[in-house]
C-alpha positions in Angstrom: 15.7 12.6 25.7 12.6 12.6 23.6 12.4 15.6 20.8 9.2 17.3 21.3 8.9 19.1 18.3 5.9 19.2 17.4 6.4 18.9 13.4 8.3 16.0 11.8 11.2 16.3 9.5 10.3 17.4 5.9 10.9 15.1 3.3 13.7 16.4 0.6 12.5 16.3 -3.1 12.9 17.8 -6.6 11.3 21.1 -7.2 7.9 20.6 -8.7 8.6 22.3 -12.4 11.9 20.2 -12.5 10.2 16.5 -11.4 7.6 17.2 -13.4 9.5 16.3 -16.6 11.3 13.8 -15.7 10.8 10.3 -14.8 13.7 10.3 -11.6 11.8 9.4 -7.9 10.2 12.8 -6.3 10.9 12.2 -2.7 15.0 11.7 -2.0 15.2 10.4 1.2 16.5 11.5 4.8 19.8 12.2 5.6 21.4 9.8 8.5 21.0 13.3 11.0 17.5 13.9 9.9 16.2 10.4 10.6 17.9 10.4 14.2 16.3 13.9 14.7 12.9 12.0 13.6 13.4 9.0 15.2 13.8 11.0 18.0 9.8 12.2 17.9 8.9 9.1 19.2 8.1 8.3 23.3 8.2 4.7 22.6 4.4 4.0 23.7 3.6 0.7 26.2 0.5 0.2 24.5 2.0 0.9 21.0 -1.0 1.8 19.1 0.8 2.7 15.9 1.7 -1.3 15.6 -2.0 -2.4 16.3 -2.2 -0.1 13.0 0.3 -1.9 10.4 -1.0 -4.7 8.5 1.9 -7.0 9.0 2.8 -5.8 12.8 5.9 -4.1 12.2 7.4 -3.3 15.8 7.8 0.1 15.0 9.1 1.8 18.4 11.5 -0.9 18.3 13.3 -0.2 15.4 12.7 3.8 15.8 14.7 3.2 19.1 17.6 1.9 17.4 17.2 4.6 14.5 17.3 7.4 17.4 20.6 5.3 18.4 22.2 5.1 15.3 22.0 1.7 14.9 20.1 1.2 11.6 21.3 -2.3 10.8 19.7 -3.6 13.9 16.3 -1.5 12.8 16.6 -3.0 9.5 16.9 -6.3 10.9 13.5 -6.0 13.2 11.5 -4.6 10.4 12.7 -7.4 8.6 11.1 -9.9 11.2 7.8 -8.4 10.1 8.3 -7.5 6.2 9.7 -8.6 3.2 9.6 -5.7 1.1 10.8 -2.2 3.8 12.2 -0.3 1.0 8.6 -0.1 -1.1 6.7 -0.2 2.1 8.6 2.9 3.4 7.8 4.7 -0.5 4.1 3.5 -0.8 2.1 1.9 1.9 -0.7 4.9 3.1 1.4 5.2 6.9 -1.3 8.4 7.2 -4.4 6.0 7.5 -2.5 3.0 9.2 0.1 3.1 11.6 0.8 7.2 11.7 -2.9 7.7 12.4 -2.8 5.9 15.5 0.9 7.6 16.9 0.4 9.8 19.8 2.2 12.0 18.8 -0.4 13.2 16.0 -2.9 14.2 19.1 -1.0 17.8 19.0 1.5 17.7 16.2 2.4 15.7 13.6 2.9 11.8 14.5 6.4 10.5 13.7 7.2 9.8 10.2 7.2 6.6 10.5 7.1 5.9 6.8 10.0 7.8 5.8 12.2 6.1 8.7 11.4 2.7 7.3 12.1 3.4 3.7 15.4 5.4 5.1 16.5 2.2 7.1 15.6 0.0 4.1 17.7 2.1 1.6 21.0 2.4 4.3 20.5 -1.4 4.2 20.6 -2.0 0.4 23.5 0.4 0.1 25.5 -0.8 2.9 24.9 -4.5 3.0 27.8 -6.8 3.2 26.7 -9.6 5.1 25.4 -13.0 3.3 22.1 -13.8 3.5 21.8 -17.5 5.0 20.1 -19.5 3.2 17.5 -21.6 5.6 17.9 -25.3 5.1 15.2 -27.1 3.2 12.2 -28.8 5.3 11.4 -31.2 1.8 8.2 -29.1 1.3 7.2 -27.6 -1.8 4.8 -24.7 -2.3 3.7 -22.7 -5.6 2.7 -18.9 -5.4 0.8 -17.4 -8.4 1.7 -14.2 -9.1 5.2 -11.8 -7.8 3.2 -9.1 -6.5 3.0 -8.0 -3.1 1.2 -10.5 -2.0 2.8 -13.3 -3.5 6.3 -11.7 -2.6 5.3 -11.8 1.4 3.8 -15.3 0.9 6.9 -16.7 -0.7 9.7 -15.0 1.6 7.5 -15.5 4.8 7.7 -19.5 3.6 11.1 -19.7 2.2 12.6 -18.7 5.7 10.8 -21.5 7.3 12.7 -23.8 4.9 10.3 -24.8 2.1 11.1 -24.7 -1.6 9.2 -21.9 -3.0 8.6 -21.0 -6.6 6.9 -18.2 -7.8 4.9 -17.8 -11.5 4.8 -14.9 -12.9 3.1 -14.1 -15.9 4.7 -11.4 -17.2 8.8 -11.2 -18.1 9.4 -9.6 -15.2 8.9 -10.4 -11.2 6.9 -7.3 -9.1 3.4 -7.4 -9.9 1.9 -3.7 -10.1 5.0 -2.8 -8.3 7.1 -2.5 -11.6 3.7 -2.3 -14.6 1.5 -0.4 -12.1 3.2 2.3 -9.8 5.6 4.7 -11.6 9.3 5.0 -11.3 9.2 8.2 -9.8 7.4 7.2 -6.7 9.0 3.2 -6.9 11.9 2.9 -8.2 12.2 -0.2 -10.3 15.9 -0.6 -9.1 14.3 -1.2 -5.6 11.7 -3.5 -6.3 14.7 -6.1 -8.0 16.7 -5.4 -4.6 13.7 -7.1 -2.6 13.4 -9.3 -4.9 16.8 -10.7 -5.0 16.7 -11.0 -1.3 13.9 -13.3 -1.6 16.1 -15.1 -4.1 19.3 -15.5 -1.9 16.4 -17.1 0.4 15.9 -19.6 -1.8 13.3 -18.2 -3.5 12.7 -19.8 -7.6 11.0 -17.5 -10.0 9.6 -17.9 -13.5 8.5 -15.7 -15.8 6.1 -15.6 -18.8 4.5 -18.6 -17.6 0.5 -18.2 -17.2 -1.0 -20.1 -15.0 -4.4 -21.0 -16.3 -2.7 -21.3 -19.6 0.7 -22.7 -19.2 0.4 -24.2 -16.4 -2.9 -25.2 -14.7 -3.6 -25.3 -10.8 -3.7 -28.9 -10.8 -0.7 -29.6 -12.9 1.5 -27.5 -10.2 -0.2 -30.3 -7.9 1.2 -32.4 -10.3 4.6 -31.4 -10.4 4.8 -32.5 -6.6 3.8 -28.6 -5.0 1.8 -29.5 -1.6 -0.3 -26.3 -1.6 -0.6 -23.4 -3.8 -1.2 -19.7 -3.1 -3.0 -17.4 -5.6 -2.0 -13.9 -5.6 -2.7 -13.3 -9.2 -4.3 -9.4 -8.4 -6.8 -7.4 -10.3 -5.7 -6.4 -13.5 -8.8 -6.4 -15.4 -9.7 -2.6 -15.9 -13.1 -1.2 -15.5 -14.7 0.9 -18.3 -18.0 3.1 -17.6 -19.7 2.2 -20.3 -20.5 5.3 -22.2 -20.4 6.5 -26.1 -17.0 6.4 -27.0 -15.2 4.4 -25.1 -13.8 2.5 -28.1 -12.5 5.2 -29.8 -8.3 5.7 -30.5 -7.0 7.4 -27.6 -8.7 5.9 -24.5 -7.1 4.2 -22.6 -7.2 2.0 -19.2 -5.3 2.7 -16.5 -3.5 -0.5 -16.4 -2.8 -0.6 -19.8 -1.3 3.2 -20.3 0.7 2.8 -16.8 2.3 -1.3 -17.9 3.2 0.4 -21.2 4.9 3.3 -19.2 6.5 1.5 -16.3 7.0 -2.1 -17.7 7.7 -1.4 -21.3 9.0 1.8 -20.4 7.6 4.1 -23.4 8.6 7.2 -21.8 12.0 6.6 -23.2 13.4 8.1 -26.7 14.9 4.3 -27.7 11.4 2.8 -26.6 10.2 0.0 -29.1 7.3 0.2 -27.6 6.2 3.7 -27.8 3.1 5.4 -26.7 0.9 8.2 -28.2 2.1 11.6 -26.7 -0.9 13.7 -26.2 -1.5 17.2 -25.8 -4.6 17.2 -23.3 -5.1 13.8 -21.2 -8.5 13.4 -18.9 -7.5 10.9 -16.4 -11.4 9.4 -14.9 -11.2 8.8 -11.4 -9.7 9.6 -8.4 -7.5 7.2 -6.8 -3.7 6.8 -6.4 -3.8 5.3 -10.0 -5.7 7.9 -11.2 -2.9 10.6 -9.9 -0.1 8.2 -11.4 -1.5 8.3 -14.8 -2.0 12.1 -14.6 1.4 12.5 -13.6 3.1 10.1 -16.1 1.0 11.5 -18.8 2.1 15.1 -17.6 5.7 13.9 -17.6 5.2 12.5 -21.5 4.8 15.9 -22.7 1.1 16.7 -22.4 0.5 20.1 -21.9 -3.1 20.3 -19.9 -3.6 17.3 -17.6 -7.4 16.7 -15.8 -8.0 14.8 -13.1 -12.4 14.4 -13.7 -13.9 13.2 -10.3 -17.4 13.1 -9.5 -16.9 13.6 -5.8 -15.4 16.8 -4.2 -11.8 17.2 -2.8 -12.7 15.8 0.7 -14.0 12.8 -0.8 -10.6 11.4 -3.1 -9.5 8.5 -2.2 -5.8 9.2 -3.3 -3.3 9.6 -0.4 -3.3 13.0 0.5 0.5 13.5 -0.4 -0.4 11.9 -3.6 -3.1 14.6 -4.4 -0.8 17.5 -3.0 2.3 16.4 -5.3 0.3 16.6 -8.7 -1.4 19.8 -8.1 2.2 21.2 -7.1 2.9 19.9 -10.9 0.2 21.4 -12.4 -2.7 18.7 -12.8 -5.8 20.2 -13.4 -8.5 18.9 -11.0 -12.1 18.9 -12.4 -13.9 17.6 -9.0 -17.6 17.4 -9.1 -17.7 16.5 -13.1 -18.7 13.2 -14.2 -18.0 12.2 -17.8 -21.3 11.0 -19.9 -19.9 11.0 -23.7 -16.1 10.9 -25.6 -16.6 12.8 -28.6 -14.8 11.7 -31.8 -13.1 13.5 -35.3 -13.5 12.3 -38.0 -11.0 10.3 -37.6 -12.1 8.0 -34.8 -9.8 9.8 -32.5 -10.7 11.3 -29.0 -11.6 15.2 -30.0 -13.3 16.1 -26.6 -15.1 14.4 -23.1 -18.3 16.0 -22.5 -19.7 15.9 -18.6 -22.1 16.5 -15.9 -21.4 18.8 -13.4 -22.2 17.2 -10.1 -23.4 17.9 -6.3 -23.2 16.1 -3.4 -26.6 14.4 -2.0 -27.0 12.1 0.4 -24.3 9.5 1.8 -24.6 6.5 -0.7 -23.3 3.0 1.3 -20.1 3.4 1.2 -20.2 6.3 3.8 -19.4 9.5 1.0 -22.1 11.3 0.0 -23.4 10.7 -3.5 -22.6 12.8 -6.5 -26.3 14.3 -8.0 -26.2 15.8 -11.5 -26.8 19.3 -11.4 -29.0 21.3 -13.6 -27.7 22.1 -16.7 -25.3 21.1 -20.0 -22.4 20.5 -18.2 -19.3 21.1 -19.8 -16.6 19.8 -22.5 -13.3 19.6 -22.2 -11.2 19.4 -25.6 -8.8 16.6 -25.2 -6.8 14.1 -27.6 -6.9 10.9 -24.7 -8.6 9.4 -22.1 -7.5 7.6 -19.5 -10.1 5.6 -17.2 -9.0 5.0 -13.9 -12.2 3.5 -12.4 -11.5 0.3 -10.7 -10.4 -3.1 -11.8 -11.5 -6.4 -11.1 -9.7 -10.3 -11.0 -8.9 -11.6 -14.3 -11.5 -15.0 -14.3 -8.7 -16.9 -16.2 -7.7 -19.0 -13.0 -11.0 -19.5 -11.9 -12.3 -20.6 -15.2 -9.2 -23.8 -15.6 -9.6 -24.4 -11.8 -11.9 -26.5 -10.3 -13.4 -26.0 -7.0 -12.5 -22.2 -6.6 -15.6 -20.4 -5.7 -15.8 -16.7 -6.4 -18.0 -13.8 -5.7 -19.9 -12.6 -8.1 -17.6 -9.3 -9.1 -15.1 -11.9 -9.6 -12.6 -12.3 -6.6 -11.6 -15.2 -4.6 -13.3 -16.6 -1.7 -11.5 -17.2 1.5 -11.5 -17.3 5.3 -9.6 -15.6 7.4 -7.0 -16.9 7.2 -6.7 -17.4 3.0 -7.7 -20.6 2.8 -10.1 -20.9 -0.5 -12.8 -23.6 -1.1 -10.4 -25.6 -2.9 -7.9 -28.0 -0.8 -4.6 -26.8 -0.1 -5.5 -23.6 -2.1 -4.8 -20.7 -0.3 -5.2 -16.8 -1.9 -5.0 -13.1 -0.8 -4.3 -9.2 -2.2 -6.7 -8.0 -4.8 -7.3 -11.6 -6.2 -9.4 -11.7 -3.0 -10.5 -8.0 -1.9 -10.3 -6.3 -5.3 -7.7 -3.2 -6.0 -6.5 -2.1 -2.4 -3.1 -1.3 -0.9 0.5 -2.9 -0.9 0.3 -3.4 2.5 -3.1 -5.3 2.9 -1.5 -7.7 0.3 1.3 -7.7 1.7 -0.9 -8.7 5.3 -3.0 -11.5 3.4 0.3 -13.0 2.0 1.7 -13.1 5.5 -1.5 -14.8 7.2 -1.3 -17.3 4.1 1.9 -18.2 4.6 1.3 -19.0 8.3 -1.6 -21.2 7.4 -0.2 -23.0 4.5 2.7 -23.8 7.3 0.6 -25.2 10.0 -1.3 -26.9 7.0 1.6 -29.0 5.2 2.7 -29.5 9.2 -0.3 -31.2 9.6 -1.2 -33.1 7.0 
């Protein structure tokens, strides 16, 4: 019988003044009883709208039935029919604006937490696994994927259990993408990210590090070394600055560049050899999910006043909202309607302040939000030792510029069809190398439609 409860299970976490100084993942997962009870929520739809919702098609009321039975192995293995990475889909993937926005049972409660059942079948699966993965046997095809991000990770496992030799290039010394330099342990684990990764490996799955393509390696030499197509998921990791007075000084950062050095080099530790500076009061620029991981990293390095500075108003952040909710439990400052125009200096060419416009909301601009409008007035300063812009990022040009026949558009990303394929034969791309900075998931969708194309591609050549 279906539990009608019209609230889902909560989600155990550390207390807000204790996670807030440490580095150790927020959210700790359901218990086996709560995700039955959860599980339970869900009437199993005929027209399943919440899978018409999920990027990669996830037959969700299929493994939720077998959650609700007790059965997780069987739920891990049909979510695994769809994804390749569960346990960081379950911690990160926006459920609220995809699949749980469309579950039914949201029209007078809360909809199913669908989210926290998949990571909670994910993790039972990592802990309890036992079983070997089987190895498919090789179809004599070999394909290339730049990059070990999501995209590249869903490409590659999607092709490796069709049988073909797949080797992913990674430019960094370690495989995940902006799942181990961009999003912070405490929301992603770094332990987990290396468990999907391994899987991919026992798939077959080849990976090497510290090799740039563009640099060490060009496009056409992987065509070279006898790979029969190539998929570019090579991201966006080329910040954004908003090009005011300042913005050179000692203690601004970008995003990408404060959140690698905390995750990937891990400066947040006493041993680090690559330490960071430790200020006192950050101003984090923008606000998306990046811009509330920096704030909260920054917090958890010992600042004492964090700001989140956002033109728009609360309604208008594009951060997940449980994103939002958990750093004003920890005591991020939001400064909404403020837009920075100057970063004052001492006299040492360090950040001494950030001085603003306070804003107002117009008229919708094109993207649908109405537009910020600078109100009457100085605006205000805010005395702070860093900076931290959080404003977008773009594709690094590096592959374009060594690879010939690759259009672009003119911000920089890759041009495709539906279906990945680029201008260039056999070259196929997707996840922010294509769209810009979006979502795990949407990568993780583009590397899955790649992976079918480049099959029916080598199939038919």
């Amino acid at each position: 019988m279906a539990n009608m409860r019209l609230t889902r299970n909560e989600m155990p976490s550390q207390a807000p003044d204790v996670r807030n100084k440490n580095f150790l993942e927020v959210a700790l997962g359901y218990t086996e009883q709560q995700a039955i009870d959860e599980a339970k929520r869900c009437l199993n739809c005929k027209n399943r709208p919440c899978v018409s919702g999920c990027p990669v098609n996830i037959l969700i009321p299929d493994f939720i039935k077998e959650v609700a039975e007790g059965n997780f192995e069987k739920a891990y293995d049909i979510i695994s029919l769809s994804s390749s990475l569960p346990a960081v889909c379950g911690r990160v993937c926006p459920q609220e604006s995809q699949c749980e926005k469309y579950c039914v049972r949201g029209i007078k409660g809360e909809a199913v937490a669908i989210g926290r059942l998949e990571r909670f079948v994910a993790d039972y699966h990592n802990k309890n696994k036992n079983s070997k993965v089987n190895k498919p046997e090789s179809n004599g095809h070999k394909v290339a994927i730049v990059g070990s991000g999501p995209s590249g990770l869903t490409c590659a496992g999607d092709l490796a259990k069709k049988g073909y030799e797949v080797t992913v290039f990674e430019a960094l010394h370690l495989a995940g993408g902006v799942l181990v330099y961009g999003i912070p342990e405490f929301r992603l684990p770094k332990a987990i990210v290396q468990q999907e990764i391994d899987s991919l490996k026992a798939l077959g799955v080849k990976v090497e590090t510290n090799t740039v393509i563009g640099r060490t390696l060009s496009v056409d030499e992987l065509f070279d070394d006898g790979f029969e197509a190539v998929f570019i998921g090579s991201g966006a990791g080329l910040p954004k600055f908003m090009g005011i007075k300042g913005e050179n000084l000692k203690g601004v950062y970008s995003a990408n560049e404060f959140l690698t050095r905390v995750n990937l080099m891990k400066a947040y530790k006493e041993d680090s050899t690559t330490p960071i500076m430790k200020a006192k009061k950050v101003a984090v620029v923008g606000g998306g999910n990046v811009a509330m991981d920096a704030a909260r990293c920054a917090l958890r390095l010992g600042a004492k006043e964090v700001y989140i500075v956002y033109r728009r108003s609360l309604e208008e952040l594009p951060a997940r909202k449980e994103e939002v909710e958990h750093a004003m439990e920890e005591g991020i400052i939001f400064k909404l309607l403020t837009n920075p125009t100057e970063i004052i200096a001492d006299d040492n060419f360090s950040v001494k302040a950030i001085k603003c416009d306070e804003m107002e909301l117009g008229e919708p601009d094109a993207s649908g939000r109405r537009r910020p409008v600078k109100k009457e007035g100085e605006g205000i300063t805010l005395e702070v030792d860093a900076v931290i812009m959080s404003i977008g990022t773009a594709p690094n040009p590096l592959i374009k510029s060594t690879t010939e026949g690759l259009d672009t558009t003119a911000w920089g990303g890759i041009i495709t069809d539906e279906n990945g394929k680029t201008t260039r034969e056999a070259v196929y791309a997707g996840g922010d190398a294509v769209t810009g900075a979006a979502t795990v998931i949407l990568a993780m969708g583009a590397g899955k439609t790649a992976a079918k194309a480049i099959d029916e591609y080598i199939k038919n050549k």
